[in-house]
N, C-alpha and C positions, 0 to 999 in steps of 0.2 A: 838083565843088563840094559838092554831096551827101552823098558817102561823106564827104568833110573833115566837113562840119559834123556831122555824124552820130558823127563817130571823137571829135571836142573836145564833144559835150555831155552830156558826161558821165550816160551809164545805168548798171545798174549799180552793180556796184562803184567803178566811178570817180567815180560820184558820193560816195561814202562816200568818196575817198580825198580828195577836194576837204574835203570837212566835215573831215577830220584837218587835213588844211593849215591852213586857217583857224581852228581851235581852236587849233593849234598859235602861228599869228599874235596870236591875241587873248592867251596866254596871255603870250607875248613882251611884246606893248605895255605889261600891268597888270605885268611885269617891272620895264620901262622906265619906269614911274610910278612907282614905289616908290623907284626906284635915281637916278630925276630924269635919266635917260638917254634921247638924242633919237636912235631910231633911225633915221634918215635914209637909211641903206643898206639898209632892211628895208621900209620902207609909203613909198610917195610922199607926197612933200612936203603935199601936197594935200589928201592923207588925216589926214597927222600932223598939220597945223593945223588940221582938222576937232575929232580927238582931245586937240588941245593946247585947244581951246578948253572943250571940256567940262571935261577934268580943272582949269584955271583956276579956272572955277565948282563944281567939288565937291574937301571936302578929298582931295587923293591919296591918305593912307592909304584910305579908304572906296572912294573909284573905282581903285585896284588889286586892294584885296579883291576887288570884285564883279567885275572882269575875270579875276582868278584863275579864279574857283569861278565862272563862265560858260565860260572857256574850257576847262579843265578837264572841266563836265560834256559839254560841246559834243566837246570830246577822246573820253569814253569811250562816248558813243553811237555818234562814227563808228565808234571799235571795235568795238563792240558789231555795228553794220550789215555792215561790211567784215567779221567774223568770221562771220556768220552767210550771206553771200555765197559766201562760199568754201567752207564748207560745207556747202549747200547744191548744191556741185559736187563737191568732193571725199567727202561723206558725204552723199548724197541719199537713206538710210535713216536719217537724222533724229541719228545716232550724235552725242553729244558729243564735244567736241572734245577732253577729253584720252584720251579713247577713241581717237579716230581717229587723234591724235599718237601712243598706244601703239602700234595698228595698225602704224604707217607704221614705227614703230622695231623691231617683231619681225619687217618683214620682212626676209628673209637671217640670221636671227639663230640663234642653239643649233647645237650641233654637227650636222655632215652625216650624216645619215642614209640610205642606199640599201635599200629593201624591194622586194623578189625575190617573185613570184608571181602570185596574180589571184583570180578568184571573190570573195565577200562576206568571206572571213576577212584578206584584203587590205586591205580596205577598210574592213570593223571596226576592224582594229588602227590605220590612219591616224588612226581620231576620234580616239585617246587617244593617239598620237605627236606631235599638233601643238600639244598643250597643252609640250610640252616642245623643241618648235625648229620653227624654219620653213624650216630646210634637208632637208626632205624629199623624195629620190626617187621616186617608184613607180616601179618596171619591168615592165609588164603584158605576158602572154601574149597571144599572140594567132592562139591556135590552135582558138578557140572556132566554132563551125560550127549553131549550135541556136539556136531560136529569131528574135527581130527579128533579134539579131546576123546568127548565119547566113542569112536572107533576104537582111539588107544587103548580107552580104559578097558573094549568088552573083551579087546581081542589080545592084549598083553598083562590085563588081570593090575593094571597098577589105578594109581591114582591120578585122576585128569590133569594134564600140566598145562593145560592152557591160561587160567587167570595166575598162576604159579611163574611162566613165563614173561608175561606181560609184564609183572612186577621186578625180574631181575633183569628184564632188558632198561626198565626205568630208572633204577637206582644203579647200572651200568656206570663210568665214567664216561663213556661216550655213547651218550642213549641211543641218537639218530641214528647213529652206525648202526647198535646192535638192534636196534628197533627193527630195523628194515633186513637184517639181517634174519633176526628173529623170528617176522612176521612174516618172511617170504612164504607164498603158498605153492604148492606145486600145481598147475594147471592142468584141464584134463588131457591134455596132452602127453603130459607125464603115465609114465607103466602105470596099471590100474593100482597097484598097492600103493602107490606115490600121492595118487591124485586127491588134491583137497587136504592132505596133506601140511602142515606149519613145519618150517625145517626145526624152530625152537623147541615145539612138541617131541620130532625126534631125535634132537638134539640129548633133551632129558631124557628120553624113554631108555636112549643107548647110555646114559649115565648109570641108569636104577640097573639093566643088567649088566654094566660091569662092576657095580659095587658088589661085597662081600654078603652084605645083609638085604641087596636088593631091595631096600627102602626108597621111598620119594626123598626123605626128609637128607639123606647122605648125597641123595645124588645134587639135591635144590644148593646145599653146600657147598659141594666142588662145584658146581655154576657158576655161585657167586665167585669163590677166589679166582677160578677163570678169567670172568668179567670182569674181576677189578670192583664189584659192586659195593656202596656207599651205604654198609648195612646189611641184615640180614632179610631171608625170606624163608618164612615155614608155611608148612600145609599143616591145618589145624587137626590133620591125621594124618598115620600112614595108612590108611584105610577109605577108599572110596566113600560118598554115601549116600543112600537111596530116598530122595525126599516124595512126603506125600501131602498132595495141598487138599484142605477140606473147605469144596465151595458151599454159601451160604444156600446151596439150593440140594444142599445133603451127597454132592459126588463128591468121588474123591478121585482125581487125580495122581496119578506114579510118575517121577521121573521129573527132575528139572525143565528140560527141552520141551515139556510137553505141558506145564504149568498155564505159560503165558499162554499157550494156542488155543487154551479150553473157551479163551474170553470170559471169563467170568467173576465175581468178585470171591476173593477168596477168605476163606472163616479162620482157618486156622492151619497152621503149620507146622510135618511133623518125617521123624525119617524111621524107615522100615526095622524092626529089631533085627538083629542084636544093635544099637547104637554104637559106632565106629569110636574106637578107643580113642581121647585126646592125647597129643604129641607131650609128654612132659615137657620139655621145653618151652611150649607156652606160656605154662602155669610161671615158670622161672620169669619168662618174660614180663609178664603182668605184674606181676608182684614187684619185681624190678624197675616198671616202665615209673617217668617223672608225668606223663600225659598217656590219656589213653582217646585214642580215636574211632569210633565208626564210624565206616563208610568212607565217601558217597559210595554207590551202588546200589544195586536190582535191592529193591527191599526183602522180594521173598525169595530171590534162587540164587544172594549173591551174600546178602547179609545177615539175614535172620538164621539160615544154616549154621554159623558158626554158631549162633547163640543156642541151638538148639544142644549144646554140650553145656550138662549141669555145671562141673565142675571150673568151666570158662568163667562162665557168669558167675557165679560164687567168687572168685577171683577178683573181677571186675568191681562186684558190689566189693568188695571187702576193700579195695585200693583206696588209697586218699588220695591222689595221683588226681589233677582236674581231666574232667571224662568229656568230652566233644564227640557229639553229632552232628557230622555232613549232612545235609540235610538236598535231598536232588534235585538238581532245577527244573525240568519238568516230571509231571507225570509219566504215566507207562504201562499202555497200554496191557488188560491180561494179568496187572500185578498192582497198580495204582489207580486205575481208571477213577476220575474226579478226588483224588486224595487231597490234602489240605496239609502244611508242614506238621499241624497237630496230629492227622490221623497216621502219618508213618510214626513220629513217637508212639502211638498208643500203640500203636500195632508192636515194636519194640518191646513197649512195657508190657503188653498182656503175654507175649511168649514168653516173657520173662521174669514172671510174678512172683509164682514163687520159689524159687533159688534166691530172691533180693530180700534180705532181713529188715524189720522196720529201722530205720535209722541208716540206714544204707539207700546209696544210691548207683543207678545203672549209667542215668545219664547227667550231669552240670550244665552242660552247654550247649545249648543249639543253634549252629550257625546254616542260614539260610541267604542265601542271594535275594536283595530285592529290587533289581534290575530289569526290567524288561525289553527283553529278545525287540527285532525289531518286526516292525510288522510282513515285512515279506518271510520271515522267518518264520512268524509264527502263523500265518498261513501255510508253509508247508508242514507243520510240524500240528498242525491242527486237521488238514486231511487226513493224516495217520492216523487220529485219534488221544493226540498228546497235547496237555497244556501245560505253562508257570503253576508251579505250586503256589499255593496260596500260602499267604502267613497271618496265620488266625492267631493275633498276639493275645487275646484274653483267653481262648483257650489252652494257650501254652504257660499259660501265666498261671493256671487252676492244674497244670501238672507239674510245679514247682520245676520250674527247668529254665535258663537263662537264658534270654533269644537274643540272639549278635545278627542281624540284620545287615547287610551290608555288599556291594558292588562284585561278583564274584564271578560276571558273565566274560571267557574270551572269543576277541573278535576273530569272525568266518561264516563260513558254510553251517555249522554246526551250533547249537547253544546247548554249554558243554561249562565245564568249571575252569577256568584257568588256573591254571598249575601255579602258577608264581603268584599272584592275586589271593588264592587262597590258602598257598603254606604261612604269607605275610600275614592274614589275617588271622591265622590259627595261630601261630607265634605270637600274635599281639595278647589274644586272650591267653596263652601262657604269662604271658610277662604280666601282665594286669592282675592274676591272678595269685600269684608272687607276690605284687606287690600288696594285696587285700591281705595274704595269709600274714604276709612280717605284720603289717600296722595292727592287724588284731591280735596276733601274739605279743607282741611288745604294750601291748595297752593292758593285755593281762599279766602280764610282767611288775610294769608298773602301777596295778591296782594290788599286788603282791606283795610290793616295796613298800608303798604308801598308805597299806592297811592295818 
């Protein structure tokens, strides 16, 4: 009896929804006065004769007026209460409501997009792709072994969420926030289990063991609807994986973390058997996606990993979907030392020969920054041992691949890709590329017609 009277007295919103009722009733009756009509099937008799008697004693036009514009304003307060009810649950960050009706209408919205890679150039390029659709992919490596990551992985058996992180704080509705929220580290200061430490890492690691199936891929999920994120993010496993670089001077290298530090140029790239099962869902995604992107990122511990799954690149070649390569703006030390925009392509193409059938292709497009950093920049970034990729345009021209050249540097401390500079640019060769496919189908159309 309790929960009954509890469920009819109206708290809440249900209280506002009663206040519309009855605005809605009073505005009927000052109807019903004006028009000299006895709503009889609308207010009990009881009531009506109540209201007959007063309207008797005041002219009708005057007492409909004022039941009007009473019920009326009675009308847009409840609105007003009921609107701010709901969102108050639907936008409990204070957001206006045709904010948050925009919100609710981008999601699913702009063409499918699937971006291929991991590290921070992953995750840069997300900020500035979700101003242009919220069907966005990420497909995260997850071969990363250094750092909180790899702590996590050895000592809780999952999958690294660190570049996994990165990407759902980016495609967040409010990245800053959750970026900094995300990114927070614990300092040594922090109980020795804490220290070094990313809250975002732990954040997910406590999602994988409250799921059912204790998967990465269920917990990266509920992240996302948490955050509100503009798109999706998969790990291109649920399964860790173990890479092994083969340098030109016949060592071979274990382990992500431990790649770059060999210094060395590296031959070839490859990961420990059994190779880590792919996420079905990817495959969904590629197949699905209207653009497919690689990169930017670590050529061999951020982006060649994923490629290292047959069944990806099979995918990939097999999509007609236009294919773009980020192409990174400098070197990198350990992993690119003196590379050329041509040689991180080949290095793509050769890990990926053969899964790629003739008449198929891996990459269309390659967009490269040809901007240069400014010179106090590039003196510090050249004591490290990092320079501007070069753009060897004839040799990219002799691996059938389309070079989009163009301003992609943002301004700071850093020379790094601008997120917004470079989603506008990748959308452009979308649209350009649109417009190539109609004109040459419609000209086969019309040699159809007219032959």
């Amino acid at each position: 009896m309790k929960r009954l009277l509890r469920k009819y007295s109206f708290p809440g919103l249900k209280k506002w929804l009663f206040f519309i009722v009855f605005a809605l009733l009073t505005i009927t009756f000052g109807l019903a006065l004006i028009l000299k009509a006895h709503p009889v099937t609308l207010i009990a008799q009881g009531t009506w004769n109540f209201l007959a008697y007063i309207a008797e004693h005041v002219p009708p036009t005057i007492s409909g007026i004022v039941a009007i514009i009473g019920g009326t304003m009675l009308l847009f307060f409840g609105f007003y209460k009921s609107n701010k009810q709901v969102l108050n649950i639907v936008a409990p960050d204070h957001q206006g409501l045709f904010e948050t009706l925009d919100r609710a209408h981008m999601a699913n919205k702009g063409f499918k997009i699937a971006c291929i890679g991991g590290g921070t150039g992953l995750s840069n390029m997300l900020k500035g792709l979700k101003s242009y659709s919220s069907n966005i992919t990420a497909i995260v490596t997850v071969a990363d072994d250094g750092g909180s990551s790899g702590r996590l992985r050895k000592s809780m058996d999952i999958v690294p969420p660190g570049d996994i992180r990165n990407c759902i704080a980016a495609l967040s509705h409010d990245d800053e926030v959750i970026t900094q929220l995300f990114q927070y580290r614990f300092d040594d200061d922090a109980p020795e289990d804490l220290r070094q430490h990313s809250f975002g890492n732990l954040f997910l690691t406590a999602l994988v063991e409250l799921g059912a199936s204790k998967n990465m891929a269920d917990a990266v999920a509920q992240a996302c609807r948490i955050l509100k994120a503009r798109g999706k993010v998969l790990p291109v496993s649920n399964e860790a994986m173990h890479l092994l670089a083969t340098m030109e001077d016949g060592s071979v290298i274990q382990g992500e973390s431990n790649i770059p530090k060999a210094n060395g140029k590296i031959a070839s790239l490859s990961c420990t058997e059994p190779r880590p099962k792919l996420l079905p869902e990817v495959i969904d995604t590629i197949n699905e996606a209207e653009m497919i992107i690689i990169g930017p990122g670590s050529l061999y511990t951020s982006i060649i990993p994923n490629l290292l799954m047959p069944d990806l690149v099979k995918a990939i070649a097999k999509s007609t979907a236009p294919k773009i390569y980020v192409c990174n703006v400098m070197t990198q030390p350990g992993e690119t030392t003196n590379y050329s925009c041509a040689d991180h392509v080949k290095s793509l193409l050769k890990h990926t020969a053969k899964y790629v059938k003739p008449g198929q292709t891996l990459i269309d497009f390659v967009l490269v920054n040809d901007s240069m950093p400014h010179k106090k920049q590039l003196d510090q970034y050249r004591a490290d041992g990092q320079h501007p990729v070069e753009i060897d345009s004839v040799e990219l021209k002799e691996l059938d691949v389309k070079v989009r050249p163009t301003n992609l540097l943002q301004n700071g401390d850093f020379v790094r890709h601008n997120p917004y500079k470079l989603a506008k640019a990748i959308v452009q060769i979308y649209q350009a590329e649109l417009k190539q496919r109609y004109r040459e189908s419609k000209k086969i159309i019309e040699g159809r017609v007219f032959r």
